[in-house]
C-alpha positions in Angstrom: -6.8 10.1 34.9 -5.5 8.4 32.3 -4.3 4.9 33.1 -0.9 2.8 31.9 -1.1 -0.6 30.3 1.4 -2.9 31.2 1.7 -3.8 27.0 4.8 -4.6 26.8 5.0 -8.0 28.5 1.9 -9.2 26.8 3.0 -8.0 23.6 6.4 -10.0 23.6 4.4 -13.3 24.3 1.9 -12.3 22.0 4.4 -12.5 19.6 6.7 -15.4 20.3 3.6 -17.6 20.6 1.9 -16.9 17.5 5.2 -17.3 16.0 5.2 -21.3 16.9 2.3 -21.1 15.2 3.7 -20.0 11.8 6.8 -20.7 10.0 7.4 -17.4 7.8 7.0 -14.6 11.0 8.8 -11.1 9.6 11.0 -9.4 10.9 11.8 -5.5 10.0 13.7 -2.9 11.1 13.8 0.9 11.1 16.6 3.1 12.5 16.8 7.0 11.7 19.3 9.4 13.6 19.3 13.0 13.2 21.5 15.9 13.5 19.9 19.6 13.4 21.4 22.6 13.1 20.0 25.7 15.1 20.6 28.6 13.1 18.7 31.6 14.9 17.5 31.3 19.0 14.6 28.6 18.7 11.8 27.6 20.1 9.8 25.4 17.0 9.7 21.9 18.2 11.5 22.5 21.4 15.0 22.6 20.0 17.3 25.2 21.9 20.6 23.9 21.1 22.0 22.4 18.3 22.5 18.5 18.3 22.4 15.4 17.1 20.1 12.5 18.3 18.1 9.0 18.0 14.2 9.9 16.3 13.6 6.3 15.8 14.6 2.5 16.5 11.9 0.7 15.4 11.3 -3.1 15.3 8.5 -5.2 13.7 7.2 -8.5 13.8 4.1 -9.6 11.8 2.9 -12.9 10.1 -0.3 -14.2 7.9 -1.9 -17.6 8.9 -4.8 -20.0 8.3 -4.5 -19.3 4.3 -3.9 -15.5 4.6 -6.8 -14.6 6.2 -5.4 -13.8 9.1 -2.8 -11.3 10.3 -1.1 -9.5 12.9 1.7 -7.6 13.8 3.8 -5.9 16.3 5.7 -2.4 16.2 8.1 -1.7 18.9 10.8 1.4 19.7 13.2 1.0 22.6 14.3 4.5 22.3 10.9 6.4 22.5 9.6 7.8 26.1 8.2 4.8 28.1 5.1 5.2 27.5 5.2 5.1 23.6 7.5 2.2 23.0 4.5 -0.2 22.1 3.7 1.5 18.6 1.2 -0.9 17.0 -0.3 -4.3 18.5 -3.4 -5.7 16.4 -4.7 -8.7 14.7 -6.5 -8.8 11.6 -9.0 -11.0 9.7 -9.4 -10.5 5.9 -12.7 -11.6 4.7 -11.5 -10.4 1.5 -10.0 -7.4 0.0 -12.9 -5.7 0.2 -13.1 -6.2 3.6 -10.9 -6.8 6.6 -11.6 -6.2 10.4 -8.6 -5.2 12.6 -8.5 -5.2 16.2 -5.6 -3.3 18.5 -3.7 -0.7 18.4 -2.8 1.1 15.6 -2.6 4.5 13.7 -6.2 5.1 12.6 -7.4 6.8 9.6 -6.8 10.3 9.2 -5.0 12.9 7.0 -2.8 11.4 4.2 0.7 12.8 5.1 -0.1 11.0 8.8 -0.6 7.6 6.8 2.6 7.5 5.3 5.3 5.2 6.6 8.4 7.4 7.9 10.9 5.9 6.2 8.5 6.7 2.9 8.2 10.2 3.3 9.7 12.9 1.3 11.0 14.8 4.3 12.7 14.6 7.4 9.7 15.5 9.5 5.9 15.3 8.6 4.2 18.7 7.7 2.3 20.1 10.7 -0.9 19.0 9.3 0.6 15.4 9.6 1.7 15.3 13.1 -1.3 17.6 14.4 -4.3 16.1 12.8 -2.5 12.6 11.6 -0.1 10.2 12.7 -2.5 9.1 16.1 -2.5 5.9 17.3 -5.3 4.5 19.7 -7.1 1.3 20.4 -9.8 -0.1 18.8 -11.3 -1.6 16.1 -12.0 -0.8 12.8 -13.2 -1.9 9.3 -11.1 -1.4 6.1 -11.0 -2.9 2.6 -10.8 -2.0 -1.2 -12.8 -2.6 -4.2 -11.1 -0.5 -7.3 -10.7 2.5 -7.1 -11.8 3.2 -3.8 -10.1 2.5 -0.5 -11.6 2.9 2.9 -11.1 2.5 6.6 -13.7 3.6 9.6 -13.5 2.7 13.1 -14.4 3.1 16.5 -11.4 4.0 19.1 -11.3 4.8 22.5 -9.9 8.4 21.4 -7.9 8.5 24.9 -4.2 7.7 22.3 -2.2 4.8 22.8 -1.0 2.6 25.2 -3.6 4.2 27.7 -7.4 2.9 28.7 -10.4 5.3 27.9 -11.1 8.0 30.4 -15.0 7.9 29.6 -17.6 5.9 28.5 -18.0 7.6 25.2 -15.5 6.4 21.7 -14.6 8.3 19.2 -15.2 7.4 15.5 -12.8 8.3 12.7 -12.6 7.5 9.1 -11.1 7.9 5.3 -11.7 7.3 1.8 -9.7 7.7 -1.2 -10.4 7.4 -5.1 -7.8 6.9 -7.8 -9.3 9.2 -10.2 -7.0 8.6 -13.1 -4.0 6.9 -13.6 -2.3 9.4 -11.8 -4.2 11.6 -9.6 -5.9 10.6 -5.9 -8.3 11.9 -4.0 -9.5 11.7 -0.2 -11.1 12.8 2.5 -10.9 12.0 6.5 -12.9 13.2 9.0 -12.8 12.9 13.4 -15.5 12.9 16.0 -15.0 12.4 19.8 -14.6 13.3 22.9 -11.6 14.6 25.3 -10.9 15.9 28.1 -10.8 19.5 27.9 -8.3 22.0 30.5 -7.5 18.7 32.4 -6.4 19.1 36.0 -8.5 22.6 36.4 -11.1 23.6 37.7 -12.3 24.3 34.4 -12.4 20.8 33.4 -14.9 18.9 31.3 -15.3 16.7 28.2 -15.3 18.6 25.2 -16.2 17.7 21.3 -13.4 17.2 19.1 -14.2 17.1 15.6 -11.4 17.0 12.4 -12.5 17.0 8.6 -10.6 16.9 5.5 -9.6 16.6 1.7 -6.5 15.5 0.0 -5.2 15.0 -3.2 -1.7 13.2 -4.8 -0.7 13.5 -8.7 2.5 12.0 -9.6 3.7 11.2 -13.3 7.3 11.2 -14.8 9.2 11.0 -11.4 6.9 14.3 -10.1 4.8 14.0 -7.4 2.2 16.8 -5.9 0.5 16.8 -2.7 -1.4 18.9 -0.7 -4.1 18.6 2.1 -6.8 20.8 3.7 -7.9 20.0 7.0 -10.3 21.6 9.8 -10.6 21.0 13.2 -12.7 22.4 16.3 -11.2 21.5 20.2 -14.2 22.2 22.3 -14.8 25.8 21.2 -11.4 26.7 19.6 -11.7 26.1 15.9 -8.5 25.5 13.8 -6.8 24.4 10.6 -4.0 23.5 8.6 -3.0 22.8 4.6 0.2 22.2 2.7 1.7 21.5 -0.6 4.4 20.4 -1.4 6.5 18.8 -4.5 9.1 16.1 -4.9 11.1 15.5 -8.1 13.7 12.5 -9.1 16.6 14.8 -10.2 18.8 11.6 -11.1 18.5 7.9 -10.1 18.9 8.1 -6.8 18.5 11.9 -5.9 15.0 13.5 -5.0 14.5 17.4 -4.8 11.4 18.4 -2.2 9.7 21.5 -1.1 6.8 22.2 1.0 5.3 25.2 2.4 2.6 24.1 5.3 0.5 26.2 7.9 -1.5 25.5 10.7 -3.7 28.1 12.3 -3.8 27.1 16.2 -7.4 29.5 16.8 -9.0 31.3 14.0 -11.0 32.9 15.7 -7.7 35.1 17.8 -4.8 36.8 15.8 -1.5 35.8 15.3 -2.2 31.9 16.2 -0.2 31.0 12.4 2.6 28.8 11.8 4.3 28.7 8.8 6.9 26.3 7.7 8.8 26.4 4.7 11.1 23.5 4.0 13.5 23.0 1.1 15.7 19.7 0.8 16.0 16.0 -0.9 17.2 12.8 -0.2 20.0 10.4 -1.7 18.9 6.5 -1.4 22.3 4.4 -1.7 20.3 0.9 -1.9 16.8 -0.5 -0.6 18.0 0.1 3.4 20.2 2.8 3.4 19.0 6.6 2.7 20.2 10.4 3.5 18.4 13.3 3.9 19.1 17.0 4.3 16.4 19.8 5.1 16.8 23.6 5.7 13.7 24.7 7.4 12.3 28.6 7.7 9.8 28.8 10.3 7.7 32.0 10.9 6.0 31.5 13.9 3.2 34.4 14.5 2.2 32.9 18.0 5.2 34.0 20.1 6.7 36.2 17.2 9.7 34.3 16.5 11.4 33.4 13.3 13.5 30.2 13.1 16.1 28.4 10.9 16.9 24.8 11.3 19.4 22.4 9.4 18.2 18.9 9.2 19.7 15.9 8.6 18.8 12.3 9.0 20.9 9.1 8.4 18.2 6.1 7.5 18.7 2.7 7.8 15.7 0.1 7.6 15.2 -3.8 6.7 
């Protein structure tokens, strides 16, 4: 049974004390409402009704001490469920760049699109390989550094997600590394091994494997940017996988064109367990906090043989 952490408090005084302790603590901000459109009946993502509402509301606090060699930080977001509102809480010492050791919880390493900031991505929402395989969060710790051209990051979590203490006595151990090949091309790879608990609540329950692995590459050169990602994982005995590409153009100063087509098989070993997404859009930055995006979004879904169109739009503001 999966216990709640009472972060919140802690993390509050966490912060306010440490920031006696420094003079330059920042301070940042993140706000993104969204509007989508439902276009045919949906089911993708939940959505039956078109609407408008609050993704994120994010608020950061961090500082470097003791000649900036050691950090931490703190991510909050009133308007996510309860239990999610403490995003990140972790302190860090930097040996050097080549190596730093973090403590807390934070997103750990695995799949590019999940690395990316929110407010840096191309589109509205993360591909499916991002928010199936990537964007986790869990406590741990975990070593990270880089020595030109190659970045890495490998640690040991509890692999029970965040906010939450383990639910057995076994941690799950996740890592990347990337190399910038050239000037303008980079290459990765992540991979994911644990433990879960498999059909919780049944009598078929039991701790199964959980295993991800993966390769990724980015080119970008004259205001183009390529991406695409390849990733496969195995939940006990139901293997799976996912890829996407997608491209991203500066049309003028302050206008980017984006598609992406992405895929995520749920069981390849049963038929009609494919998702496919196809999304087509761009974003207008007005300055360095404000930014608008729009998506349009054709989702073929072979699982419950439904097809889906969805307007997106998302009103940015961050500092």
């Amino acid at each position: 049974m999966k216990l709640r952490i009472p972060l919140l408090s802690g993390v509050l005084f966490f912060s306010v004390g440490l920031s006696g302790a420094q003079e330059h603590v920042q301070i940042h901000g993140l706000l993104q409402l969204r509007a989508i459109g439902i276009i045919d009946t949906n089911i993708y993502e939940g959505y039956t009704h078109s609407t408008f509402y609050m993704r994120r509301g994010e608020i950061s606090l961090s500082s470097t001490m003791l000649e900036d060699r050691f950090h931490w930080a703190v991510r909050l977001d009133p308007i996510a469920l309860a239990s999610r509102i403490v995003q990140d809480v972790y302190a860090e010492y930097r040996f050097d760049e080549a190596a730093k050791v973090r403590f807390g919880q934070f997103k750990y390493p695995q799949s590019l699109d999940g690395q990316w900031s929110s407010s840096k991505l191309s589109f509205v929402r993360r591909s499916l390989v991002g928010r199936i395989y990537g964007d986790k969060r869990d406590i741990g710790i975990q070593l990270t550094g880089s020595s030109p051209p190659i970045e890495y990051a490998v640690g040991v979590f509890n692999g029970n997600g965040r906010n939450v203490v383990d639910n057995n006595s076994e941690k799950d151990v996740a890592g990347r590394i990337t190399l910038q090949a050239t000037d303008w091309l980079r290459v990765g790879g992540s991979f994911y091994n644990g433990t879960f608990l498999y059909a919780a609540n049944t009598p078929n329950s039991h701790n199964g494997d959980l295993d991800r692995f993966g390769g990724d590459a980015r080119a970008s050169w004259s205001g183009l940017t390529l991406q695409g990602e390849y990733m496969l994982g195995k939940d006990d005995a139901v293997k799976n996988r996912g890829w996407y590409v997608q491209a991203a153009t500066v049309v003028v100063n302050q206008l980017t064109f984006a598609f992406r087509i992405d895929q995520f098989t749920q069981s390849t070993d049963l038929p009609d367990q494919r998702t496919t997404v196809f999304t087509v859009g761009g974003y207008y930055t007005l300055n360095d906090a404000l930014r608008i995006d729009l998506n349009y979004l054709i989702v073929d879904d072979k699982r419950i043989q439904v097809n889906d169109n969805q307007i997106l739009a998302q009103w940015q503001v961050s500092f």
